[in-house]
Every structure is written in C-alpha cells, then in structure tokens.
C-alpha positions as CSV (number, residue, x, y, z in Angstrom):
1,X,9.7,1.5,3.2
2,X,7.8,3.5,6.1
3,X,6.6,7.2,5.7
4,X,6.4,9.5,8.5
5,X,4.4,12.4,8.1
6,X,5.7,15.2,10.6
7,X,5.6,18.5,10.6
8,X,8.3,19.1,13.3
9,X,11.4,18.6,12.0
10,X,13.5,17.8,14.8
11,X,11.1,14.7,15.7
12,X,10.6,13.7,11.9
13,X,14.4,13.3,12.0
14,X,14.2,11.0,15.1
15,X,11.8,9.1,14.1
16,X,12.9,8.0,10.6
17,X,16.8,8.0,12.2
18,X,15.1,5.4,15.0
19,X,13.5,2.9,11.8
20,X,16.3,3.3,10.1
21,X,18.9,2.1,12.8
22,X,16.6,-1.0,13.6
23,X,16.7,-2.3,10.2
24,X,13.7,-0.2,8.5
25,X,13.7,1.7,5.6
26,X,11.9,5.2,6.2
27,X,11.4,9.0,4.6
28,X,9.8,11.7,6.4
29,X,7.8,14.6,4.9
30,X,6.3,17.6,6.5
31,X,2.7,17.4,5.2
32,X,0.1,15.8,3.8
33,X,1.4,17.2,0.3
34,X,4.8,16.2,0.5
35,X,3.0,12.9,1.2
36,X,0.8,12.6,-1.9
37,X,3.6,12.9,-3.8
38,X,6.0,10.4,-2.4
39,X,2.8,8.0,-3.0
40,X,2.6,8.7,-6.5
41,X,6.2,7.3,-6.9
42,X,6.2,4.0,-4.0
43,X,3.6,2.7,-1.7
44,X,5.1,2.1,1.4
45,X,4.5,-0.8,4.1
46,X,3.7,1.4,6.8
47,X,2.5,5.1,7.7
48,X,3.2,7.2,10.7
49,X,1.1,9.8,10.7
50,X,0.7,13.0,12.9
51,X,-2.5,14.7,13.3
52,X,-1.9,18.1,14.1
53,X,0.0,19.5,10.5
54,X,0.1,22.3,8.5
55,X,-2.9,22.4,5.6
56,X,-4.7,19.0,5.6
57,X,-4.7,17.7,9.2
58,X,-4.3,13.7,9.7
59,X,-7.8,12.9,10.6
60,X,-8.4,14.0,7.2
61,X,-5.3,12.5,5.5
62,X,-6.4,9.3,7.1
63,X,-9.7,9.5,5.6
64,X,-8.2,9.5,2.3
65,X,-6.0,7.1,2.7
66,X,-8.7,4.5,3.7
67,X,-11.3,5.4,0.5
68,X,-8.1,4.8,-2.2
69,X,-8.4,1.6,-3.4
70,X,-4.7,1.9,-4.0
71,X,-3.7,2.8,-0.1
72,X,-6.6,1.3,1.9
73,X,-4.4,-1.9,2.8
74,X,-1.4,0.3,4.0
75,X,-1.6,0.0,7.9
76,X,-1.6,3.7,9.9
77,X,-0.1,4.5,13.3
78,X,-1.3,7.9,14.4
79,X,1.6,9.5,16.1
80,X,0.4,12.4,18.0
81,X,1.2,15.0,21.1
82,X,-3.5,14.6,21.6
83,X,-3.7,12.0,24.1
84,X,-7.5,12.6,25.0
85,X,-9.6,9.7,24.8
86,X,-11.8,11.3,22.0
87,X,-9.0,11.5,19.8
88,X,-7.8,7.9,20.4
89,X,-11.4,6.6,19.8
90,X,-11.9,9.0,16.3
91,X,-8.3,7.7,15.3
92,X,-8.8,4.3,15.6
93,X,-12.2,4.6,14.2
94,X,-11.4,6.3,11.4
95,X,-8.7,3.3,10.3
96,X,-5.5,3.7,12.1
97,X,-4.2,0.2,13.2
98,X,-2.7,2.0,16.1
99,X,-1.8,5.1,18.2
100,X,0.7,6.3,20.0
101,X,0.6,9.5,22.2
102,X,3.8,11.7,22.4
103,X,5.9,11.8,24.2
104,X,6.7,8.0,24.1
105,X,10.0,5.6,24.2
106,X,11.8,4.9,21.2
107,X,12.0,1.2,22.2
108,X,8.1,0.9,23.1
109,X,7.5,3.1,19.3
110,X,9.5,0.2,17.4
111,X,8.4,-2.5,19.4
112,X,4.5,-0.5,18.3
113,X,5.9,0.2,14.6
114,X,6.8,-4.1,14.6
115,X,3.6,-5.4,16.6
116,X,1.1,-3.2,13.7
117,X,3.4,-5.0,10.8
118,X,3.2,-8.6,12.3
119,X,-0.4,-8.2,12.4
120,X,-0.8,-6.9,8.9
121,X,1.7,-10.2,7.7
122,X,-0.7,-12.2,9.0
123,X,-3.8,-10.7,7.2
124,X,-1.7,-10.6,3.9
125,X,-1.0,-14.3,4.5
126,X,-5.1,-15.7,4.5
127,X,-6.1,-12.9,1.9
128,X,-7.8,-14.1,-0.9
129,X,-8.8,-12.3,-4.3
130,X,-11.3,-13.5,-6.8
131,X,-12.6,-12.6,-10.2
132,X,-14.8,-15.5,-11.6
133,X,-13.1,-19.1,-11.8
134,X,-9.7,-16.8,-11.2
135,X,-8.6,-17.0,-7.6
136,X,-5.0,-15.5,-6.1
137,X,-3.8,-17.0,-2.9
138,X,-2.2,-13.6,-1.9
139,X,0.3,-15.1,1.1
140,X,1.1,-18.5,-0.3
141,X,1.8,-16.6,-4.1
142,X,-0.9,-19.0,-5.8
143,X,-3.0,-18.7,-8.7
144,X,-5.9,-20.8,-9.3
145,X,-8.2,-21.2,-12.1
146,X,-11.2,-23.5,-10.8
147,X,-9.3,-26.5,-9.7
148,X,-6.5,-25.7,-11.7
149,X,-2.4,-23.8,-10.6
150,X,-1.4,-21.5,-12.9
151,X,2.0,-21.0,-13.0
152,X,3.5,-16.9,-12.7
153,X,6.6,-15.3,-12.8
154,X,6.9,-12.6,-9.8
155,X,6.2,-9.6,-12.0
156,X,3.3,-11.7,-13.7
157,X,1.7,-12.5,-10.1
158,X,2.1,-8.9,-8.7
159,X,0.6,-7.2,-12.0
160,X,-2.3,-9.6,-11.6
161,X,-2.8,-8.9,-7.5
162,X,-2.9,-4.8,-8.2
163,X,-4.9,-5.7,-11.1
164,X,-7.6,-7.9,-8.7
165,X,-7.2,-5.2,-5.7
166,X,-8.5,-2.6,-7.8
167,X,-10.8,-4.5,-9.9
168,X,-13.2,-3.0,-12.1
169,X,-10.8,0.3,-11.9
170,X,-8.6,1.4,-14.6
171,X,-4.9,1.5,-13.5
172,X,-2.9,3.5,-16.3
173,X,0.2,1.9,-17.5
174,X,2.3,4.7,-15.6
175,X,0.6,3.1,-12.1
176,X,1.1,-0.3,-13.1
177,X,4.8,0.7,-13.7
178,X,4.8,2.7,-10.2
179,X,3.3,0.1,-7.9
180,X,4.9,-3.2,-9.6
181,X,8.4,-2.3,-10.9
182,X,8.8,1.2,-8.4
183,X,9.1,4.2,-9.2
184,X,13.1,4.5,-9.9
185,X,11.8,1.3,-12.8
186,X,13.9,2.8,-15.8
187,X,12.1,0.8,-18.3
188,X,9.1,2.2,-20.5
189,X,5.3,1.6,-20.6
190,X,5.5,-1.5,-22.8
191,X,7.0,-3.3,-20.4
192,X,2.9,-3.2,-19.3
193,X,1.8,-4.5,-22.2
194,X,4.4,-7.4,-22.6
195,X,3.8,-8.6,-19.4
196,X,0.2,-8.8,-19.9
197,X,0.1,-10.6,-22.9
198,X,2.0,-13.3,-21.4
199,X,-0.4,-13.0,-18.3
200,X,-3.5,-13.5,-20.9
201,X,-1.8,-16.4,-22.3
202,X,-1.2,-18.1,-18.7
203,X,-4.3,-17.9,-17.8
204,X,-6.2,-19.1,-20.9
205,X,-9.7,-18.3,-21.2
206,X,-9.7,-16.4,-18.3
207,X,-7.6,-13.3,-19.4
208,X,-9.6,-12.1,-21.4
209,X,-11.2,-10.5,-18.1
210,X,-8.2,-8.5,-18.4
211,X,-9.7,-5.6,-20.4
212,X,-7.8,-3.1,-22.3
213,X,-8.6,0.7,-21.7
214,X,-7.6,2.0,-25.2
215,X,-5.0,5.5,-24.5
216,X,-5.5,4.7,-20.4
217,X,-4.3,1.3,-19.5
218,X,-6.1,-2.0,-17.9
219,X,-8.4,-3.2,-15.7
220,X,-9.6,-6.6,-15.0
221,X,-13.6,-7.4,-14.0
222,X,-16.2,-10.5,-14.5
C-alpha cells in the first residue's frame, strides 16, 4: 500500500489512479490528519508526501514520521510544486528518500515511486536485529539463537520483528494486532497473547526477554 498525502484533489486522484494502474496499491488523503489516522489502522510501504498542505505542512509531517519508532523505516518521496534548491536540500535532509518537483511525467514519477522501493528491498534484505543471543535475519526470514535456527511460523516471525524494531517500547495488544494481522484482522486481542506464548516457547530461555506490560501489552529488551 502507498499513501499520498495531497491536498489538491484533482492531483491526489492522479496520482493514486497512476499507482494503481501500474500494479500498486494506493489511498490519498488531504492532510496530515487524514494521514495519522490511516496509520493507526496499516503502515504502508511507501509515502508521497506534499509539502505545502493545509494545518501541519510536510516538512513537519516528515519530521514526525522519522522520530516514530513505528514509521521511521517507511521510505518518503516529497512530491512538491517548491523546486528551489533549499527546499530539495531541507527535504532530503530531513529523511525523504527522494523528491520530485511538480510538474513531472507520470512515467518518470513511477519509474521514481519503483527506484526509492528497490532501494529500500535491498536495505530490508542485510537488516539485522538483535536482543542478546537473539538475532533476526530480517531479509532471509531467520531467527537465531547463538549458533542455533529457531524455527517460526509467519505470524510468529513478524510479531517478533515489530517486537525487536521497537524494543524496549511497549506496543499495546491493539498495535500488535494493527501492524501484524492489519487493521481489517477480525479476530480479538488474545490472538496476541496466544501467539506469544508459543513464541516464548520457541525460543526457550530467551523469551523470557519478552516482557509482559500488565493492562498495556509487550515489549521485548535485554
């Protein structure tokens, strides 16, 4: 999923009608508020983001996005009608992976949109978490304790990677349920705590670094 954040409609609609009809999936909103919300519900792969909007401005969005432990990874392409070098330079400083000034070709904005994704693949593919002995092989969907594999169901391996990315945070059950199983997931909160009891389990001695937040939810830390 890709969010565009546009406060012109008629563009919004291009833009989002251009991913979808190269084989993206995409939503637009109109502000940064619109955008908080849809990010409470899915984490997308991707953000286009204007800078000139109504209320928070992207500069600012941007910023935010970057200090969340829960959105710093998600790659930004500033899409924007300020084409001065200043701009460009405070964009890309502040964390965008790219910018593109307006007005622009639809073929050059996908072939952008792909190049920033292909690059981001490739980071995802050598990142490494660690937490002790416990180490998770993010691209090659590994788990290691010291010398040893441990062996994880999907669900098991992404609860243990948002777990990791955020260590020493507590995620509520609500979050875990958001960013593992989506937001449309139509099962309840124990689903949580089932799937990390058998996580504990796999990984022996080691879960027990997966604390429990009594009335919040987990976190995991040395």
């Amino acid at each position: 999923m890709i969010y565009c954040v546009e406060d012109e409609k008629n563009i919004r609609e291009l833009l989002v009608y251009t991913l979808e009809t190269t084989g993206f999936s995409a939503k637009g909103f109109a502000d940064g508020r619109e955008l908080n919300a849809a990010l409470k519900k899915e984490l997308p792969v991707l953000i286009l983001l204007d800078i000139m909007l109504p209320g928070e401005d992207g500069y600012s969005i941007l910023s935010r996005l970057k200090a969340a432990p829960e959105t710093r990874n998600i790659p930004v392409i500033m899409v924007t009608a300020k084409d001065a070098e200043f701009d460009k330079v405070k964009g890309l400083e502040t964390g965008a992976d790219d910018y593109i000034t307006k007005p622009f070709g639809m073929m050059e904005f996908v072939a952008r949109v792909k190049a920033v994704l292909r690059r981001c693949t490739r980071k995802e593919e050598n990142r490494e978490l660690y937490c002790g002995e416990l180490k998770v092989l993010v691209g090659r969907h590994e788990v290691q304790i010291g010398d040893k594999k441990v062996e994880l169901t999907r669900k098991e391996f992404e609860l243990l990677q948002y777990l990791l990315e955020n260590k020493s945070l507590v995620m509520s059950r609500n979050q875990i349920l958001c960013h593992v199983w989506g937001y449309d997931f139509d099962g309840e909160t124990r689903t949580v705590d089932v799937h990390v009891r058998t996580l504990r389990q796999k990984l022996g001695d080691a879960g027990n670094m997966v604390e429990t937040v009594r009335g919040v939810g987990y976190r995991i830390g040395d």
